[in-house]
Backbone bond lengths (Angstrom), bond angles and torsions (degrees), N, CA, C in turn:
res aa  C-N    CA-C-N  psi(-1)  N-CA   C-N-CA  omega(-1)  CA-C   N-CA-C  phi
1 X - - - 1.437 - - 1.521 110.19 -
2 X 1.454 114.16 157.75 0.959 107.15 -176.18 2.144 114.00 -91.05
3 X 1.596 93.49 174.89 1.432 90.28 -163.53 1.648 108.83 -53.99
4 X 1.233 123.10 -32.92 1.572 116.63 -136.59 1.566 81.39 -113.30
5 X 1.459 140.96 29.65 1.177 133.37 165.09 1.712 86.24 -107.94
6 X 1.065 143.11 -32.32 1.162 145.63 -169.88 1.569 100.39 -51.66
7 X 1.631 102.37 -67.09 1.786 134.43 -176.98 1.223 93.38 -48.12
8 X 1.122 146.09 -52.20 1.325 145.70 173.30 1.687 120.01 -56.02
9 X 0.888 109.82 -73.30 1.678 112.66 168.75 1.376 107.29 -48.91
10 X 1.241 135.95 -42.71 1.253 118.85 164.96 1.584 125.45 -51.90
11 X 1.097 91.91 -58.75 1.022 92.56 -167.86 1.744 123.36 -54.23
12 X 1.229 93.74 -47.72 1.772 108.19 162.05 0.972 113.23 -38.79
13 X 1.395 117.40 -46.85 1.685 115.85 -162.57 1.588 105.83 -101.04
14 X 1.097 119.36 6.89 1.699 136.12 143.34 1.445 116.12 -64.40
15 X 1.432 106.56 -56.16 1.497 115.19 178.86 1.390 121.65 -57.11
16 X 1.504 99.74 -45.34 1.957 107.70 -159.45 1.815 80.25 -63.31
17 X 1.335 118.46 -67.92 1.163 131.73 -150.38 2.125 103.13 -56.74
18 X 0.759 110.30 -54.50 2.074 102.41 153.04 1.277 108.54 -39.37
19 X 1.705 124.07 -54.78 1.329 102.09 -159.86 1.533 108.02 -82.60
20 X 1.536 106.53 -8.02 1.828 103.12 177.22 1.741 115.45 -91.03
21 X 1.266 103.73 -11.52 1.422 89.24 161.56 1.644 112.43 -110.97
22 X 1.117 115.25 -10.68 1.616 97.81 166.46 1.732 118.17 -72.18
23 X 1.478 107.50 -17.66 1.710 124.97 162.92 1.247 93.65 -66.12
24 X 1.216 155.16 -39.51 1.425 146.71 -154.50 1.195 101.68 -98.72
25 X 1.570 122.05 -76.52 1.403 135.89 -164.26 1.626 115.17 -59.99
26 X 0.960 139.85 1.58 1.519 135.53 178.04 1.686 94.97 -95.10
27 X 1.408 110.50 -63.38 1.727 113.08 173.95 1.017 113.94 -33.87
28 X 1.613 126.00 -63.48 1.442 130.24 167.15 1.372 126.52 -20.71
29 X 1.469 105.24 -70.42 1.225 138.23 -176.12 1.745 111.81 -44.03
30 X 1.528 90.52 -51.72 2.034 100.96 -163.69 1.990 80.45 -81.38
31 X 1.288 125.19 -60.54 1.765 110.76 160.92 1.309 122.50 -10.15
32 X 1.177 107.92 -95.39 1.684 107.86 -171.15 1.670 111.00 -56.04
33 X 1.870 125.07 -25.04 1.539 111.35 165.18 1.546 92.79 -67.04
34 X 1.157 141.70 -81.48 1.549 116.20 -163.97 1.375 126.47 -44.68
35 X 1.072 143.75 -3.96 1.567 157.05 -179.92 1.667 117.57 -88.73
36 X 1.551 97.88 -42.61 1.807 102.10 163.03 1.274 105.80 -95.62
37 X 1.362 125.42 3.93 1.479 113.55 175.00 1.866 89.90 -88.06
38 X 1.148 118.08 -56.07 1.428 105.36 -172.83 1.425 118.15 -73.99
39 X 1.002 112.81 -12.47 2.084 111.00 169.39 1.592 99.06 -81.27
40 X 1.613 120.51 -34.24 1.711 99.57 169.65 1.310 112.19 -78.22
41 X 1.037 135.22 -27.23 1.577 134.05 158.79 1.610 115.18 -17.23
42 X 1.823 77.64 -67.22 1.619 72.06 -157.02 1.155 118.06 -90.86
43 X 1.886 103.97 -3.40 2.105 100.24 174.92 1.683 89.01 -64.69
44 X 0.927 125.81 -44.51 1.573 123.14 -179.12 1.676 124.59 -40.35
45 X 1.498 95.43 -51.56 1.559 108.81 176.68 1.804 106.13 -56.77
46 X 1.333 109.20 -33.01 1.700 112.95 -176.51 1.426 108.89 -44.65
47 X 1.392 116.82 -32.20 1.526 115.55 -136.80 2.125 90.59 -118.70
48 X 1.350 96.55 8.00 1.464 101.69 178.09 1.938 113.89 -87.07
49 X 0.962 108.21 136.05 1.863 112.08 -153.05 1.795 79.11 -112.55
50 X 1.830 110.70 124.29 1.473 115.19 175.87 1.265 103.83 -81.13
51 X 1.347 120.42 156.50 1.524 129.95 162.63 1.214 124.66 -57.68
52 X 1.541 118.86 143.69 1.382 120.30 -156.66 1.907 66.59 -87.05
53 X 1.961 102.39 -164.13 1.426 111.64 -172.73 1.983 94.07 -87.51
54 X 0.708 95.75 141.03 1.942 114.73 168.26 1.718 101.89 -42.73
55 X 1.282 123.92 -40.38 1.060 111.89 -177.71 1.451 127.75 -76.18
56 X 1.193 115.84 0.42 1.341 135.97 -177.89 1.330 111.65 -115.97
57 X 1.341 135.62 3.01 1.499 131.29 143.22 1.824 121.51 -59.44
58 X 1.113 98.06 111.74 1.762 92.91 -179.96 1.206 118.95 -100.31
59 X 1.513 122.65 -38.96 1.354 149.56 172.12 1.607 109.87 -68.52
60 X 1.581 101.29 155.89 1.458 87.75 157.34 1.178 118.88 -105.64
61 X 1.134 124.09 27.48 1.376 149.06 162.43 1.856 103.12 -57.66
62 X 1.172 81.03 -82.55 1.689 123.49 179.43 1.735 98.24 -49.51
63 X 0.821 143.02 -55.61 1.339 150.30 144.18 1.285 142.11 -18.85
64 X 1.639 109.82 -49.07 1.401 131.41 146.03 1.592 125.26 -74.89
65 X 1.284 106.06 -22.31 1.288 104.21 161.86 1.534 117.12 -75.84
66 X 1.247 125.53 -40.58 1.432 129.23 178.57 1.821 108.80 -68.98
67 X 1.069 126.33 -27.77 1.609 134.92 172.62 1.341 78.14 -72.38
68 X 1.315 144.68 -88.28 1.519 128.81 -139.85 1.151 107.74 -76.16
69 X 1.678 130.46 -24.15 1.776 111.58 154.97 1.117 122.90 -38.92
70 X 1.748 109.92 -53.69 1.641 125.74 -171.61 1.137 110.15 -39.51
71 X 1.759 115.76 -48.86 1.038 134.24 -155.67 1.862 123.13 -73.51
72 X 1.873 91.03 -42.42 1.342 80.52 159.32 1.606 142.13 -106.71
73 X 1.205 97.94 1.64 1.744 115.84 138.62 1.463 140.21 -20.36
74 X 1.564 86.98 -53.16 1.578 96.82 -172.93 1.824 88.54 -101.40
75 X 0.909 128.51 -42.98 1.482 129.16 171.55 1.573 101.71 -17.91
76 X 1.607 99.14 -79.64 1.471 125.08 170.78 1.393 119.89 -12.80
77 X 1.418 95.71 -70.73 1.865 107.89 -177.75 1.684 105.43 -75.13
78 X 1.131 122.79 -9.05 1.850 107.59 172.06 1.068 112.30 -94.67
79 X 1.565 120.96 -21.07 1.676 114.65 168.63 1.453 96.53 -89.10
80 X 0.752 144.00 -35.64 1.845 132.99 160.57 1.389 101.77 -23.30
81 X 1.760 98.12 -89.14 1.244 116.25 -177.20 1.702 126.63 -37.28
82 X 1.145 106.62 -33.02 1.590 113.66 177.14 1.567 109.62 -89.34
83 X 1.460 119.37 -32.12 1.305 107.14 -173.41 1.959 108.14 -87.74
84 X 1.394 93.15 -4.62 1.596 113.93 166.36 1.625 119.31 -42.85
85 X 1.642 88.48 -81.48 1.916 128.31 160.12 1.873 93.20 -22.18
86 X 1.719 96.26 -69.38 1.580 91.93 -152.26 1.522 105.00 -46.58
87 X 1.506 123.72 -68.37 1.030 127.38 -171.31 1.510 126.80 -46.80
88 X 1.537 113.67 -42.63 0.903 129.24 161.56 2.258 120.40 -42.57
89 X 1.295 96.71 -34.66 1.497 117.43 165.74 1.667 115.91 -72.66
90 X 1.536 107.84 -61.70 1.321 97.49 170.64 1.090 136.93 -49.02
91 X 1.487 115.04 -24.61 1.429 138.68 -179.91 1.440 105.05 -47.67
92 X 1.384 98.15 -64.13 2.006 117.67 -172.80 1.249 101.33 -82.76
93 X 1.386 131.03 -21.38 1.669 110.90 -167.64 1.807 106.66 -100.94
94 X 1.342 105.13 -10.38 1.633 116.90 176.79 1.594 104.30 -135.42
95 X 1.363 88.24 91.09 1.818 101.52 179.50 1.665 102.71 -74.63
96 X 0.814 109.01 -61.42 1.687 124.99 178.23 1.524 99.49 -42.56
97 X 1.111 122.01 -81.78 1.661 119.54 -173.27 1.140 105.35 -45.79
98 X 1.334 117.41 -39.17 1.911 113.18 -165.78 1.855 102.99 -65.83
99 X 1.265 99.75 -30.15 1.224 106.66 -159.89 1.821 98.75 -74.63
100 X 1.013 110.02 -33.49 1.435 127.25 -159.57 1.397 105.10 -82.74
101 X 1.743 104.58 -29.61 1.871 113.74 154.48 1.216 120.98 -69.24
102 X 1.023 113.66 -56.45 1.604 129.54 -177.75 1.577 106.28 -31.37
103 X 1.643 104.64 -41.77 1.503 127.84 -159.67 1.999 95.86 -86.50
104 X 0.883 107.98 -20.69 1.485 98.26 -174.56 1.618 115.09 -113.36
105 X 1.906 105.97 10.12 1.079 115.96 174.04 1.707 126.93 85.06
106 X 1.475 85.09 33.74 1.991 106.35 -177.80 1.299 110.41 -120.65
107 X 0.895 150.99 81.86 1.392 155.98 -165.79 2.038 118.90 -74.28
108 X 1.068 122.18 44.19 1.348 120.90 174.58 1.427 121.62 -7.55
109 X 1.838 93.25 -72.63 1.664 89.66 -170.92 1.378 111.90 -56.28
110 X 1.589 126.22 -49.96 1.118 123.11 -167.84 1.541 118.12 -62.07
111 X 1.633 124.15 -20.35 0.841 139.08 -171.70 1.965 109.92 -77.55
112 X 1.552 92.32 -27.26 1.665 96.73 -173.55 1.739 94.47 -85.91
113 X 1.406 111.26 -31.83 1.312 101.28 -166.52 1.896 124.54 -79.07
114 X 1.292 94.92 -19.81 1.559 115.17 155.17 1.577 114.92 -64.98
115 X 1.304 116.01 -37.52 1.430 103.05 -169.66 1.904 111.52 -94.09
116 X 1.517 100.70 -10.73 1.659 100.72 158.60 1.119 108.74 -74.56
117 X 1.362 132.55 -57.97 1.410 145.04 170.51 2.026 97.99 -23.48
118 X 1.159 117.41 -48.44 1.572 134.25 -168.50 1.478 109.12 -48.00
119 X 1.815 85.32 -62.46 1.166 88.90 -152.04 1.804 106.94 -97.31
120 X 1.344 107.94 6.89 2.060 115.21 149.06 0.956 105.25 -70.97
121 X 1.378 137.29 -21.86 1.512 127.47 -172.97 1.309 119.83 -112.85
122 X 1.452 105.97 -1.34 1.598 114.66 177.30 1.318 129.04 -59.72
123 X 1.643 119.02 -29.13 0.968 142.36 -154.75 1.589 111.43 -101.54
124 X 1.413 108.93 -15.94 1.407 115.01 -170.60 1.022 114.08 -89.19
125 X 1.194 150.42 152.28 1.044 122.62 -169.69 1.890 113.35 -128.80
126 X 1.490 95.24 63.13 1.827 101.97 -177.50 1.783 79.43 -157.25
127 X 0.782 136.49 -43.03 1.545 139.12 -176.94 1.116 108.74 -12.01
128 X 1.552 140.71 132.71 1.741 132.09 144.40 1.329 121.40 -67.42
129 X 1.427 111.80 69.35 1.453 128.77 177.26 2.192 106.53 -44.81
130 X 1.382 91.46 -37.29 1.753 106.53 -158.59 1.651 98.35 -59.54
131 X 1.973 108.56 -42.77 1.624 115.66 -177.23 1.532 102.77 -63.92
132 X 1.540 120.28 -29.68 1.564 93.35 -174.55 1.406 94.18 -99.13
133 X 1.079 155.71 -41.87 1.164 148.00 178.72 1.935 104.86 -26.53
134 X 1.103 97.60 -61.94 1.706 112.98 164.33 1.686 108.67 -24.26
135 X 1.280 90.06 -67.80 1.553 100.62 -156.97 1.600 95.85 -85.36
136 X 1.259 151.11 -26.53 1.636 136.03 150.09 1.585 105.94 -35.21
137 X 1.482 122.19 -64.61 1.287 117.03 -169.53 1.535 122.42 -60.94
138 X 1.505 105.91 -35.30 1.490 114.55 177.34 1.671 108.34 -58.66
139 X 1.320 114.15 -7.95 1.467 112.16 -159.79 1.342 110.56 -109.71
140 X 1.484 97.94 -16.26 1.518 111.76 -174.70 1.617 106.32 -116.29
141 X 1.050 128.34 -16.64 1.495 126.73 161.89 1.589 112.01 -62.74
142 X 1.619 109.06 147.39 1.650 118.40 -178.30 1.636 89.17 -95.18
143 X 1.389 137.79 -30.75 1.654 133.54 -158.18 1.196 83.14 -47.25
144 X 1.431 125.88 -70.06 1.832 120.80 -135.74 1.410 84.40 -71.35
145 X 1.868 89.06 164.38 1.769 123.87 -167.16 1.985 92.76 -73.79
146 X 1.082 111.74 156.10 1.452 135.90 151.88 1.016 118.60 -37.25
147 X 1.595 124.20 118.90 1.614 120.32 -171.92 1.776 88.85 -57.51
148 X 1.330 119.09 -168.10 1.294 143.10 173.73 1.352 117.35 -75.11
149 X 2.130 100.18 -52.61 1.225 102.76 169.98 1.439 117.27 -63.49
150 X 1.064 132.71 -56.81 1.664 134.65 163.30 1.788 103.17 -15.50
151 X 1.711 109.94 -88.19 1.566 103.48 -178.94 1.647 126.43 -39.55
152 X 1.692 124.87 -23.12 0.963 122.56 142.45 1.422 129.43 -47.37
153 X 0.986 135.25 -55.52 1.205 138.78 167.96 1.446 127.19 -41.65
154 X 1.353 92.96 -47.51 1.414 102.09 175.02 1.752 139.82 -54.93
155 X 1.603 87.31 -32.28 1.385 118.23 -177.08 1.656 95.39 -78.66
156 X 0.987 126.60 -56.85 1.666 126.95 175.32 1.430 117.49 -178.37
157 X 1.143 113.76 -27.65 2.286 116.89 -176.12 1.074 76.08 -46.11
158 X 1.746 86.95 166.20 0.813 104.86 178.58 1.693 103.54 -113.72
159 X 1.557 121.47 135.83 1.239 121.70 -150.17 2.348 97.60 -125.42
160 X 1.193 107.12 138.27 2.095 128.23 171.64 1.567 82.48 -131.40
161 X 1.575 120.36 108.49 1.277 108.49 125.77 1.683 131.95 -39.11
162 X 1.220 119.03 142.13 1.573 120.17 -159.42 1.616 90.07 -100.94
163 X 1.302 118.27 141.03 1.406 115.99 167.77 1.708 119.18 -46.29
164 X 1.260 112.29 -44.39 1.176 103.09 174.87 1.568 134.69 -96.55
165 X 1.757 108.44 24.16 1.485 115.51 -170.98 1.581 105.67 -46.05
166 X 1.224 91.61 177.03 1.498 98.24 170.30 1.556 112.48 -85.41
167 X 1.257 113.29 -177.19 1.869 103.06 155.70 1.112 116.22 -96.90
168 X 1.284 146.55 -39.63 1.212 133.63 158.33 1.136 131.46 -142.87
169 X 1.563 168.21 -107.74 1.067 133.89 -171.30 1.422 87.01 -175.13
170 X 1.276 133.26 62.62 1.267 141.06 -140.77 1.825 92.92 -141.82
């Protein structure tokens, strides 16, 4: 062949390969910032003290302390709730990346849909906050193995996490 068909194929195959990981790597990227935004969330949420009942404030001591429980309570559940949404968005607006998580054992959607689930139940105060707390992290950690559907995928099906999958198959 001649030289400048060479220069050409290279070069192309320089190009495609930039434009397939700059298609990859931005999704990634805005991913894993929402992923330490919600694992600092919620080491944060740990250290949040619930309100005793209103009727048992006597002081206004006791009083202002229960307004500033309230306060960061509901704080709590709207960055839940919003960092919920986000993920829950990335899910549907980056099929490809999600898919490419899904595949390495990170579960987004399921991960956003646990943490709305969170933060309706944050507020109550009998809820097993600790089981979904569980299951956000299980969804957002790379340690655990590849759902099933994921290792399918991998091999060739063709694989859409479903908005409402499970997280893992456990």
């Amino acid at each position: 062949m001649q030289w400048y068909v060479y220069l050409v194929t290279i070069s192309a195959t320089a190009a495609l390969s930039w434009f397939a990981s700059e298609l990859l790597s931005q999704p990634l990227r805005t991913f894993f910032e929402l992923r330490r935004k919600v694992l600092g969330q919620m080491s944060m949420a740990e250290s949040i003290s619930f309100p005793k009942p209103r009727e048992l404030a006597v002081s206004s001591q006791e009083i202002r302390d229960y307004d500033q429980a309230l306060r960061n309570v509901r704080q709590a559940q709207r960055a839940f709730s919003n960092l919920g949404f986000r993920l829950l968005a990335f899910g549907e607006n980056e099929p490809v990346a999600s898919n490419v998580l899904v595949a390495i054992g990170l579960n987004p959607v399921a991960a956003g849909s646990r943490l709305i689930e969170l933060s309706m139940a944050y507020s109550r105060p009998h809820m097993d906050r600790v089981y979904l707390c569980n299951q956000v992290e299980k969804a957002l950690r790379s340690n655990h193995p590849a759902p099933a559907r994921a290792k399918k995928w991998i091999a060739g099906s063709s694989f859409r996490a479903p908005a409402t999958a499970d997280l893992f198959n456990t």
